[in-house]
C-alpha positions as CSV (number, residue, x, y, z in Angstrom):
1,X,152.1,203.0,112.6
2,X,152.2,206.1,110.1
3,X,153.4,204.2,107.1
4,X,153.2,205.1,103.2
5,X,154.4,203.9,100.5
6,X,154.6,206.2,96.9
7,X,155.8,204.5,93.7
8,X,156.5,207.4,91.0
9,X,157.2,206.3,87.2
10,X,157.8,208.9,84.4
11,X,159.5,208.9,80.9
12,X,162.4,210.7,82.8
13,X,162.5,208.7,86.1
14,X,161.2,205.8,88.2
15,X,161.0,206.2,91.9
16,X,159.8,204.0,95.0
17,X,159.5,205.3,98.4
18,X,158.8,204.1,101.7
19,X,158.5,205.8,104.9
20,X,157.5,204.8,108.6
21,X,157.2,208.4,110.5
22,X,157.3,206.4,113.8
23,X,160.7,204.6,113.3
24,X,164.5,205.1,113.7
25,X,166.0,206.0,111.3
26,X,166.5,203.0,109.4
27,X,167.4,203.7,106.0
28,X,167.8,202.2,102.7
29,X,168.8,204.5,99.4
30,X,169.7,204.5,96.1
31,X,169.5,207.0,93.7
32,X,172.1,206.5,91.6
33,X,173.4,209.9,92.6
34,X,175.8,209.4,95.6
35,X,175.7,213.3,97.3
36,X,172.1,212.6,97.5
37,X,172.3,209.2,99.1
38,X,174.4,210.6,101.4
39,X,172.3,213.3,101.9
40,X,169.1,211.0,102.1
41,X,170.3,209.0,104.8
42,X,171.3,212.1,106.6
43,X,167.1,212.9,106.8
44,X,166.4,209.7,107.7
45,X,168.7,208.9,110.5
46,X,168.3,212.6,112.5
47,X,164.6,212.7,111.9
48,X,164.2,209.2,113.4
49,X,162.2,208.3,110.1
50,X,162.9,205.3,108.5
51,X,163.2,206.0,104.9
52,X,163.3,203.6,101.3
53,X,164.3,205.3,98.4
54,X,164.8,203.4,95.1
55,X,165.2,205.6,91.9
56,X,166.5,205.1,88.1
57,X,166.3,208.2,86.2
58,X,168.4,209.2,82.8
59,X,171.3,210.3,84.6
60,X,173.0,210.0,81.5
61,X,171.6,213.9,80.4
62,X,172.1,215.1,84.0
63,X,170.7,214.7,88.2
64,X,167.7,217.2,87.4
65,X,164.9,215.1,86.9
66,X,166.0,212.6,89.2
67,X,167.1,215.0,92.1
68,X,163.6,216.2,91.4
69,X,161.8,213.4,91.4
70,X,163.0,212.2,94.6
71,X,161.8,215.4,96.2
72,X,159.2,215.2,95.0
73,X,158.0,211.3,95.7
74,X,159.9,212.0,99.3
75,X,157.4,215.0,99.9
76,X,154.1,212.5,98.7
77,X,155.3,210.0,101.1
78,X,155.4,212.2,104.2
79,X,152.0,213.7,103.5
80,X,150.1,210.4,103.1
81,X,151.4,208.6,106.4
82,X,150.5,211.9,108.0
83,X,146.8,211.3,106.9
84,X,144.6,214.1,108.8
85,X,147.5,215.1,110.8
86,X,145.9,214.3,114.3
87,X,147.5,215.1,117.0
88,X,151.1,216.4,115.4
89,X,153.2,219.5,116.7
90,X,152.3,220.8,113.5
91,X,155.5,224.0,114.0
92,X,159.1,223.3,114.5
93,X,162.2,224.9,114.1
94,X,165.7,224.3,114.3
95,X,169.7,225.7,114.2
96,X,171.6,223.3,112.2
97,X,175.7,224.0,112.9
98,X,178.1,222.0,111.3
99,X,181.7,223.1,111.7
100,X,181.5,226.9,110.6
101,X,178.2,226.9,109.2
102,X,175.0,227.3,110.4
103,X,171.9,227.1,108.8
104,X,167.8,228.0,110.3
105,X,165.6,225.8,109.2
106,X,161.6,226.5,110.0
107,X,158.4,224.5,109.7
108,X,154.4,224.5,109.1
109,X,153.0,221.0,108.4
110,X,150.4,223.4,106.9
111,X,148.8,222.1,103.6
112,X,149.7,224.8,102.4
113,X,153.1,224.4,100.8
114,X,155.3,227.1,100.8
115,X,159.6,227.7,99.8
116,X,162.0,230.1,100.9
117,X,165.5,229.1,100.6
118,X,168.1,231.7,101.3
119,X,171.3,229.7,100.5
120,X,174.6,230.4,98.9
121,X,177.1,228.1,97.0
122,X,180.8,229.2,96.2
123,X,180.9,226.4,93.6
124,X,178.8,225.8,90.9
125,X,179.3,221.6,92.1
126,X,180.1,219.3,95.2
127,X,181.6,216.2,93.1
128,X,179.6,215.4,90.1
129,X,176.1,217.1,91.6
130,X,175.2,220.7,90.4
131,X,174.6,222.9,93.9
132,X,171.7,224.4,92.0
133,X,170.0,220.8,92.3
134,X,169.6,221.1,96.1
135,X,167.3,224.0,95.7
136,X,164.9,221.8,93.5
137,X,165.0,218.8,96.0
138,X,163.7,221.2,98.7
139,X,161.3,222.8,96.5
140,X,159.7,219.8,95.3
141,X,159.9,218.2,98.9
142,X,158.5,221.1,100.3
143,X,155.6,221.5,97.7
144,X,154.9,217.9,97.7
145,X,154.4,217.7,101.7
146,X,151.9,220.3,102.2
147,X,154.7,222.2,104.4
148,X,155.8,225.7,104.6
149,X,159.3,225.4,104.6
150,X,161.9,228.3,105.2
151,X,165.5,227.4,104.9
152,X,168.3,230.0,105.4
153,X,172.2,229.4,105.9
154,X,173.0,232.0,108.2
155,X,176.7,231.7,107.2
156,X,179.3,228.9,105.8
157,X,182.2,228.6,103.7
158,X,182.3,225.3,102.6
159,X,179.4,223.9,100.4
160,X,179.4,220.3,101.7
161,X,179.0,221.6,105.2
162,X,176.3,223.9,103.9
163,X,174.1,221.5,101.9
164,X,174.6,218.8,105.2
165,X,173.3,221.9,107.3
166,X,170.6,222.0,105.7
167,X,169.4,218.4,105.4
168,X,170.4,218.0,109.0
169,X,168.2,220.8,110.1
170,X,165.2,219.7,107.7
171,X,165.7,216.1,109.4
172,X,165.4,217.9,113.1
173,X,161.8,220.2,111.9
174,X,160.5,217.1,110.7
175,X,161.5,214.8,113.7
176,X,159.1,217.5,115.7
177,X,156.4,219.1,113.5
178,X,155.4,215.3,113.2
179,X,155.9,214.1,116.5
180,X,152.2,213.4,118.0
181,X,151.5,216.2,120.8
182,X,150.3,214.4,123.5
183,X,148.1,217.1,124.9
184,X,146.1,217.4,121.3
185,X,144.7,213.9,121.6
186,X,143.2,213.3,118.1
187,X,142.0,217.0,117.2
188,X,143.3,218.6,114.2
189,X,146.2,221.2,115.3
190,X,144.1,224.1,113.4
191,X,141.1,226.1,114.7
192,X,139.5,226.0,111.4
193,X,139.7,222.0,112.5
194,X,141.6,221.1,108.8
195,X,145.0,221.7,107.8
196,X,145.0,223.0,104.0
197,X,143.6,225.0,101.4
């Protein structure tokens, strides 16, 4: 079982994650924020990954650091239980539609993190969450998991339906880039035989 368990504490926030890349899609969250618990369980349940998230952070000045955070601890999680990476897909990309958006979503599990994110809001919020925050949950995740991550929304009108897009199509790169290859056995999916740096 690729399990791992991060536990994050800062001035700003306090975070505990758990994830089990071989589940599915059991999830349990709460962030205090609820776009992103929505969003969250969105990962979990179309990557097949079951996911714990349990944060407190000062919401009470605003969702940055704990949006953040989360990314961030999220990212961590993934990156330990995939250990040396042996044997995983390693590449996977995806079209994520939802109503009349649709977003591309594409993935190295590299070790060597890298963000692109072409995506446009019409609103500067979807309910209480800034849109600007979504960018930063990516980022962190992205920078935190070793993964070169490129996320564009090809078109879309409305902003829930874009954000969704996107988690949807993150949750369907990570369901294969992690996915054990059968025909790798236990190498290393890199002719230098190590993923990073």
């Amino acid at each position: 079982m690729r399990t791992a368990t991060i536990s994050r504490t800062t001035k700003e926030t306090s975070i505990h994650v758990e994830v089990n890349l071989d589940g599915t899609g059991v999830y349990d969250i709460s962030t205090g924020i609820g776009f992103l618990d929505h969003m969250l369980e969105q990962l979990s349940r179309h990557s097949l990954i079951d996911l714990k998230v349990q944060a407190k952070g000062d919401l009470h000045i605003d969702f940055h650091h704990t949006t953040e955070d989360c990314g961030i601890a999220v990212g961590q999680a993934i990156d330990k239980a995939l250990g040396e990476k042996r044997g995983i897909t390693r590449y996977a990309d995806a079209l994520s539609p939802m109503d009349e958006t649709l977003t591309r979503v594409a993935m190295d599990l590299s070790g060597r993190p890298y963000f692109i994110w072409k995506v446009e809001f019409t609103k500067p919020k979807l309910g209480e969450m800034d849109t600007e925050l979504f960018r930063e949950w990516f980022q962190a995740f992205a920078m935190n998991s070793g993964a070169t991550l490129h996320i564009e929304t090809l078109y879309g009108i409305n902003n829930h339906h874009i954000v969704e897009s996107c988690y949807k199509g993150l949750a369907r790169v990570l369901r294969e880039a992690t996915s054990i290859d059968p025909r790798k056995g236990d190498s290393v999916p890199s002719t230098k035989g190590q993923l990073g740096g």
